[in-house]
N, C-alpha and C positions, 0 to 999 in steps of 0.2 A: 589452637582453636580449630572445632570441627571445620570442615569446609562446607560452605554453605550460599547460595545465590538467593536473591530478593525478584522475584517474577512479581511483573505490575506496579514494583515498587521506585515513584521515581521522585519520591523528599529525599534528596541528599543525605541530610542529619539522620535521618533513619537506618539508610544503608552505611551508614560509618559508625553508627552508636552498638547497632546490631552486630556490627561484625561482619556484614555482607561483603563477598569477594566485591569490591571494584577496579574498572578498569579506570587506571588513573588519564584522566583529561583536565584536569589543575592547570597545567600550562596556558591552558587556552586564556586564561586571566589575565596572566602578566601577558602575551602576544596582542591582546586587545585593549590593554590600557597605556603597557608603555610602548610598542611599538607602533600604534596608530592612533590619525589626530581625530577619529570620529566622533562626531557628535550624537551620531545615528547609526546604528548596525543594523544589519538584518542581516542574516541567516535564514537562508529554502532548504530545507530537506525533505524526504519522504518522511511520512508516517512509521512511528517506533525506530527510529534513529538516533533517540537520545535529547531530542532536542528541552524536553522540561525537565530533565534532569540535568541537564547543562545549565537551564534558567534557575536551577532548585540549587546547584552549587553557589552560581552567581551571587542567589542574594542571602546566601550562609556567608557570605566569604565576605560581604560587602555592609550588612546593615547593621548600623551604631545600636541596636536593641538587640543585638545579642555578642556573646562572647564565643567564639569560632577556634581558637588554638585545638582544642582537644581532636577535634573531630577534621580537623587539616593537618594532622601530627603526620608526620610520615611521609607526606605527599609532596610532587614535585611542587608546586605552588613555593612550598615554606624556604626552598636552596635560595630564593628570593628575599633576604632578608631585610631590606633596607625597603625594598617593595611593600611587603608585607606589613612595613611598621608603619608607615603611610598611608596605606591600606585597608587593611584588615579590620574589619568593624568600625567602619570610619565615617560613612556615611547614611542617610536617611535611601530606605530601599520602599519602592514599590514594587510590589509581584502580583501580576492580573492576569489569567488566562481565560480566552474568549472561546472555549472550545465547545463550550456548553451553552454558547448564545442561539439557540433553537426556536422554533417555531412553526406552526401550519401558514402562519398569515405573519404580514409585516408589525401588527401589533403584538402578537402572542412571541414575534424572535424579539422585538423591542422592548416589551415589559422583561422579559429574561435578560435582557442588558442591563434593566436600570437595577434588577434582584443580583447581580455582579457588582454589581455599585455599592449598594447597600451592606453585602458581605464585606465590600473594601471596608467600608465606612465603620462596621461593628469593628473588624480587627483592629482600628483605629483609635476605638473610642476612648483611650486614656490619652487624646491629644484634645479631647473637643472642647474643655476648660481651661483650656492653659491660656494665660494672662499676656501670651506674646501673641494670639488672635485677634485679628479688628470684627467687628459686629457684624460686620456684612459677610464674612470667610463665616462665622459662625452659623450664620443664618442658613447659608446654601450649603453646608454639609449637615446641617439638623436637615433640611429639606431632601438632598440624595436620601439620607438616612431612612426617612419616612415615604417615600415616594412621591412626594409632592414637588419635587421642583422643574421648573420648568424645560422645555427643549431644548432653550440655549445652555441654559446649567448643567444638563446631562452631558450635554456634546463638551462641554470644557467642563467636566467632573475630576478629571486628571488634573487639567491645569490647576485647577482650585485646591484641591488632595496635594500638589507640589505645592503650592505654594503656600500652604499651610504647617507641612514638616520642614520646610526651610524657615520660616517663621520662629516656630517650638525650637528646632535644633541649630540653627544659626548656621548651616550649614547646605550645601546644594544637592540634589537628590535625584539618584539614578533610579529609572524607569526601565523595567524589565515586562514585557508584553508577548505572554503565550501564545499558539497558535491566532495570529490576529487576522489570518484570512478566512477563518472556518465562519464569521456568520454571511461574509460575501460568496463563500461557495455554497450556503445552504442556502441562501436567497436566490441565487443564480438557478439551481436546482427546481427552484420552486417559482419561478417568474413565469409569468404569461402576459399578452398582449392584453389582458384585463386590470392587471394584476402587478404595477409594476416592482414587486418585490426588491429586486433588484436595485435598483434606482434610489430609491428609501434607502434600503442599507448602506448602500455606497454613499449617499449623503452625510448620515449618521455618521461613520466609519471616518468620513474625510472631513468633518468637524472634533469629530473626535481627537484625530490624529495632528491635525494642524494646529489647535488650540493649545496639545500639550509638548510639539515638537519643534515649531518655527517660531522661532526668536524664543525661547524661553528663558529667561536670563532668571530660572530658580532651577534649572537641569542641571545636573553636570555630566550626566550621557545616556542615552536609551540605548537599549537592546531588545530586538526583536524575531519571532521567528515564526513560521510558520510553513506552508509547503510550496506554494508558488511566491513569485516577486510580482506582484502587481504593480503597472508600469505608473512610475515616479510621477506623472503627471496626473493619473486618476485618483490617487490615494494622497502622496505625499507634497503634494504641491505648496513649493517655496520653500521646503526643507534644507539648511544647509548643512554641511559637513554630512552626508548622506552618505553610508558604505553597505551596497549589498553583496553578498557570497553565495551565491549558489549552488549544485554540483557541478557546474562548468570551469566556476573559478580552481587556483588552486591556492589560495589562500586561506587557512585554515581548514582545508581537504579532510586533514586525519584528526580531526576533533570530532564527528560525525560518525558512528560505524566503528568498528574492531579492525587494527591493521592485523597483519599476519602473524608478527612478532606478537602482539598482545591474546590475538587467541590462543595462541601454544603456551603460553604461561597459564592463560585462561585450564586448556583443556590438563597441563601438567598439573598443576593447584588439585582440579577435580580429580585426578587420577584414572584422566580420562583421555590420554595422550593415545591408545590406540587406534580411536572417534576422527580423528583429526581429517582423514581423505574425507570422511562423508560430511562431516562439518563442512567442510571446505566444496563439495559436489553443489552440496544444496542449500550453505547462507551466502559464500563470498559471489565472489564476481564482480563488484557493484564499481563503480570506479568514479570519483569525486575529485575534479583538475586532474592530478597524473596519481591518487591516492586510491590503491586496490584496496575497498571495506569488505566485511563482514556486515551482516544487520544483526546488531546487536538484540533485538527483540527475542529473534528468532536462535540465536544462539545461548542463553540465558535459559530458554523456554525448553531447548532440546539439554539440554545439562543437568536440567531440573528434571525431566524424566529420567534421563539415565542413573540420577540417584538412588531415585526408585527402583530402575529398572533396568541394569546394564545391558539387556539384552533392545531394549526399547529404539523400534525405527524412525528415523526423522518425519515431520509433518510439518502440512503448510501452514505454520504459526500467524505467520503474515497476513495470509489470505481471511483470516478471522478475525484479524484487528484493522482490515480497511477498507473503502468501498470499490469494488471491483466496478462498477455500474457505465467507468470509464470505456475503459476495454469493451464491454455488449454493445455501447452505443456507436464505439470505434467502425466495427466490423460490421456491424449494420447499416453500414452508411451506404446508400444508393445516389449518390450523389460526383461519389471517386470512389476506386475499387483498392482495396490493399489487401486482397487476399493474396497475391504472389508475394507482398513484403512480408506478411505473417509465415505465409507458407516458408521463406527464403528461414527467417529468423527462427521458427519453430524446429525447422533442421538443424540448427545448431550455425545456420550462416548469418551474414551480415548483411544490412542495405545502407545505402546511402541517402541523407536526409539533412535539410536544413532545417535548424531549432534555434528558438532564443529562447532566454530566462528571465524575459520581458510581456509578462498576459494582461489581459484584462479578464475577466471572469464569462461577461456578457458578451462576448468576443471569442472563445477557447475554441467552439464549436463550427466556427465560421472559415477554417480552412485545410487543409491536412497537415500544412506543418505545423499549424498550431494545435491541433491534436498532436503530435510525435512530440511538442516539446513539451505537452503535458505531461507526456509520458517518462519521457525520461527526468523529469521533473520529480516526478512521484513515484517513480523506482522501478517500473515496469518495464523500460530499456534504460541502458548505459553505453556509454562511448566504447567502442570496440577497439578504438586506441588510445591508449591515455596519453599519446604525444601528442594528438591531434587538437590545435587550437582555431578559430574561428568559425562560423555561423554553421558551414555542411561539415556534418563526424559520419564516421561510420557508426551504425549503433546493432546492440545484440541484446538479446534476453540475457538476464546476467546469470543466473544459475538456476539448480533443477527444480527449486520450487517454484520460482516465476515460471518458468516453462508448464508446470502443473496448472499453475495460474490460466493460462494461454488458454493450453488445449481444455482446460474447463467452459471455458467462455466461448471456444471454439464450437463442440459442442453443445453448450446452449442457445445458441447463438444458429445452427444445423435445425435443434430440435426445433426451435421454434418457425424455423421459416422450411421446413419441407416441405417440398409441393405432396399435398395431399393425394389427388388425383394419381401422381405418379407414384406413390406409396400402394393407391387402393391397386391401381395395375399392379405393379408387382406383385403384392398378394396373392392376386387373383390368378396370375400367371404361375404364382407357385402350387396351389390348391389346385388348378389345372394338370399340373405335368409340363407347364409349357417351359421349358430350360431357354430356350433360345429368347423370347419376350425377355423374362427375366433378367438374362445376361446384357441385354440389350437396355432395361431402364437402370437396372444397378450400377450400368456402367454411366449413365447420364446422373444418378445422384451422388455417386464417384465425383463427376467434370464438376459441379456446384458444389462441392463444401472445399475446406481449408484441407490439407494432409498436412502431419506432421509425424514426428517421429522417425523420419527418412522413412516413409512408405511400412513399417515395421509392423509385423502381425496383429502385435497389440491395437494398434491404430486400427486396422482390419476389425479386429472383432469389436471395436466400441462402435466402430461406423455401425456395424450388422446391427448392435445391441441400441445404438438412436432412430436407426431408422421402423425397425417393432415395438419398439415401448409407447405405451399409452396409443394402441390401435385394435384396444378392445380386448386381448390376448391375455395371457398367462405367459411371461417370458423370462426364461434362465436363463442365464448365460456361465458358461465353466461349472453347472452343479457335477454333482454325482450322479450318473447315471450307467448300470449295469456294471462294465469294467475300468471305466473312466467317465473324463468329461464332456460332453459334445460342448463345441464352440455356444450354441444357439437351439434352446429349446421351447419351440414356439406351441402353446397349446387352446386348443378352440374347444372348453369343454361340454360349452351345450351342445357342440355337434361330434362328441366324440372322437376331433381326429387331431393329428400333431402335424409339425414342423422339426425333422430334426439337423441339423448346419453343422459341415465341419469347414470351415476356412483353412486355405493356405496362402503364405505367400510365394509367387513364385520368382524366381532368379530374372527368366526371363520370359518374352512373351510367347514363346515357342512350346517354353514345357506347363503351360499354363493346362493345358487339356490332360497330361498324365499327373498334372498335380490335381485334378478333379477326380482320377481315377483313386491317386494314393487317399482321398480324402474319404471317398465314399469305401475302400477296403477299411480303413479303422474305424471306420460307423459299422461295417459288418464284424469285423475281429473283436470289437469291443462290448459289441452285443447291447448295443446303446438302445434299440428298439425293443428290446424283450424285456426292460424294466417299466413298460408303460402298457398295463393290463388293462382293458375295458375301451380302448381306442379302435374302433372301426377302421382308421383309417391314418397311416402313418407314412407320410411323404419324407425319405431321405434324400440331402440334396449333398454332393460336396462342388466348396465355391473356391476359385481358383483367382487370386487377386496381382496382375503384376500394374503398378504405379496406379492411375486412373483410370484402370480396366477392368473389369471383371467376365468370369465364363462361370457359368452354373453349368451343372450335370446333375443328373436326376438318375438315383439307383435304379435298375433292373428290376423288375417284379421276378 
């Protein structure tokens, strides 16, 4: 069979009926049923790490309404045979994902909670007759159904739904709960001292959970999963046999993400084993207990282009499917400063930082280390050692596309807070002649922003190219002009004149002045000025960049 990947695609039964390559994680079935006594799992991971396709295996593998051999033919799971007979389609499943519990207002995420209910309740509908129901069980799943039941009824909608397919099936019924933190992170988002969104949902949220998790003697075990651990007292209270897993633990580490081993089959299968350093550049890094991943999203997504496309460069898959909105608020904080930790980590270094895998939502933003441990939470750093166990790790950006991440956020985060004032000086200082002014404020919007990239030219030319955009101008940066590209092509057309920028970086701070020289001979060798006809007036400048300094030179007339 051709070789072939399923992008977006995360029903189990789909990708096995289809034929889609999977990376088998079947294991993780028999580690969580016979080797632990939980009553309660939870699983944190980041966003596109597998985590609904792990919940989509689960309840293929587990619920007595379907028949599962074909599509688990082959898979580690089946070497388990005595497991499997015990097993395998044996029990009453429930599958809910709260990922799409939304809203602008506490009522408009709340009615989308009870329209999740309702879809449970339609997929149900050839239990609502059955002769093993008492009249009252009947009564409050017609009413979820319809949306008439009341608050208390919503909040134990689950309990009622279990204990209704234990009834029909005479048998006890696992509970499998999708992203269940996503409507307290979008309440959280949306709270105000008017407004207490948050608070609402959290209530909701912890009737919900309580109703169908402590003391349920119609369960026989939940699984849960979502991206943070919200701490056991605001959420889960009185829950026993309670097991969470995070990316700190290292208990089921490599169920999560692509190990190394499994990409190289991965990239071999596709015929795509020569991919393998840049695969490894910009998805791995990511490290779960002492467990080096891949992100699966982002690996899947670049495989599917290069089918297409073998010549096709990696992209930040990731950065598309999550809300970066963490990180701009990070670095905006005037409160504590962590531009030397970004600065340190965007270099390719390390800091050191105490984090738990213990949040509350209404809480996340109230100190820095609870920001760091949001972060590494949701995959934006990772442990820099994976021996490293207790509260302070060292942590890094894990690979090149989080770093793309960074320095995005970096600079928007630059653009939006430039001091105006010292923009309009500059300007004006270059429209002047003045080199020296110039050199002088460049080098103070230099000391205020993040660098990354170890000081690297590139870095240099996006600094030039945020600090002129949207300041009224026409500005290129690296076009084609004459015999090449000038760095920075700044044009004022109602008055006729330019800007033309050649940046270097220089080694050190000594040759900082012959590198303004080399800078402004390949703006004349290049003949960059002779392809902008009708311009009265054309200022060449070359900029001379070493660390958080800068020297402008203004060519000769």
């Amino acid at each position: 069979m051709e070789f072939a990947v399923a992008v977006g695609t995360s029903d189990f039964e789909e990708i096995r009926a289809e034929g889609d390559y999977y990376v088998d994680k079947t294991e993780l079935i028999y580690e969580l049923v016979a080797k632990t006594r939980n009553k309660v799992t939870l699983f944190t991971r980041p966003r596109r790490f597998g985590k609904t396709l792990t919940m989509s295996m689960l309840k293929n593998f587990f619920d007595i309404r379907k028949d599962s051999r074909a599509i688990f033919e082959g898979l580690d799971i089946m070497c388990h045979e005595d497991f499997c007979k015990k097993w395998m389609n044996q029990s009453p499943v429930i599958f809910i994902s709260f990922k799409d519990v939304d809203g602008l207002s506490f009522e408009s995420a709340y009615d989308s909670f009870k329209s999740l209910i309702v879809e449970l309740c339609i997929g149900l509908a050839n239990i609502k007759g059955n002769s093993s129901l008492n009249e009252d069980e009947s009564g409050i799943f017609k009413r979820l159904r319809s949306k008439t039941a009341t608050d208390a009824e919503v909040k134990g909608a689950l309990k009622t739904i279990i204990k209704m397919l234990h009834a029909v099936y005479g048998k006890k019924v696992i509970l499998l709960i999708d992203e269940y933190d996503v409507p307290l992170a979008r309440a959280s988002e949306r709270d105000t001292p008017e407004n207490h969104f948050y608070e609402r949902m959290l209530d909701v949220m912890r009737g919900i959970m309580s109703a169908s998790l402590k003391d349920n003697e119609f369960l026989e075990f939940a699984v849960i999963t979502g991206c943070l651990r919200i701490a056991k007292e605001s959420i889960f209270t009185g829950t026993n046999n309670f097991a969470s897993y995070s990316v700190l633990d290292e208990e089921f580490s490599e169920y999560f993400g692509f190990t190394d081993e499994e990409v190289g089959r991965l990239l071999e299968a596709a015929d795509r084993k020569e991919q393998e350093s840049t695969v490894k550049e910009w998805y791995d890094g990511y490290v779960f207990g002492s467990c080096h991943v891949y992100c699966p999203w982002d690996v899947i997504n670049y495989l599917s282009s290069l089918r297409k496309n073998p010549a096709a460069r990696p992209k930040c898959y990731w950065k598309n499917s999550s809300h970066n909105g963490i990180l701009l608020s990070f670095v905006g904080r005037t409160d504590f400063d962590v531009s030397g930790k970004f600065e340190a980590m965007m270099n390719g270094g390390t800091i050191e930082q105490t984090v738990s895998d213990m949040q509350t939502y209404d809480t996340l933003h109230s100190s820095e280390d609870n920001l760091w441990s949001v972060l590494i939470m949701t995959g934006y750093v990772t442990k820099a050692n994976p021996d490293e166990d207790g509260e302070t790790v060292h942590l890094r950006i894990p690979n090149r596309e989080v770093a793309t991440i960074f320095q995005d956020t970096v600079a928007s985060h630059f653009q939006a807070t430039l001091d105006t004032a010292a923009v309009d000086g500059l300007l004006r200082s270059l429209w002047n002649g003045d080199a020296g002014t110039a050199s002088k404020i460049m080098s103070e919007l230099l000391w205020n922003t993040i660098s990354y990239n170890d000081y690297h030219e590139d870095y240099y030319h996006a600094f030039l190219a945020g600090v002129f955009v949207g300041r009224g101008y026409a500005v290129e940066s690296n076009k084609e002009k004459g015999l090449g590209r000038p760095d920075i092509l700044l044009q004022d057309k109602k008055n006729r004149r330019a800007l033309i920028i050649e940046a270097k970086k220089s080694k050190r701070e000594e040759a900082m002045a012959g590198d303004c020289k080399t800078a402004l001979s390949q703006i004349d060798s290049r003949k960059y000025a002779e392809d902008l006809p009708g311009y009265t007036q054309i200022m060449c400048y070359g900029i001379a960049f070493f660390r958080k300094q800068a020297k402008v030179a203004l060519a000769k007339k």
